[in-house]
Residue, then its C-alpha position, 0 to 999 in steps of 0.5 A: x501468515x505466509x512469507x509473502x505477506x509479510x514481505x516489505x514493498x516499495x511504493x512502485x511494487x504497491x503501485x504495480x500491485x494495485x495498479x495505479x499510478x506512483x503519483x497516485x499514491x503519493x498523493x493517497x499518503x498525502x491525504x491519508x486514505x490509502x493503505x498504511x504505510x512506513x518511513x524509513x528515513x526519507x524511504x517510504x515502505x508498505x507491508x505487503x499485508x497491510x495493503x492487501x488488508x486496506x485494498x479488502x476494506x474497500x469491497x462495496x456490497x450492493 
């Protein structure tokens, strides 16, 4: 595992990563289908990790 995995992020910079809106994954979070993620009091934070590892799950194969 490199640094750069482990990194902490914020919404904005997964947002940015995945190329989706801050809304969009507010509502992902609200609903539970995008990656995992972690309060920290009223702060909302991802491992950079973990939403690479969520983004692979997606994948569809024909």
């Amino acid at each position: 595992m490199s640094d750069d995995d482990a990194e902490i992020m914020t919404g904005q910079q997964v947002a940015d990563l995945l190329q989706v809106s801050p809304r969009t994954l507010e509502e992902w979070r609200q609903t539970r289908t995008g990656p995992p993620y972690r309060r920290m009091g009223r702060h909302v934070r991802y491992m950079r990790r973990e939403v690479l590892a969520w983004f692979e799950s997606l994948a569809m194969h024909a």
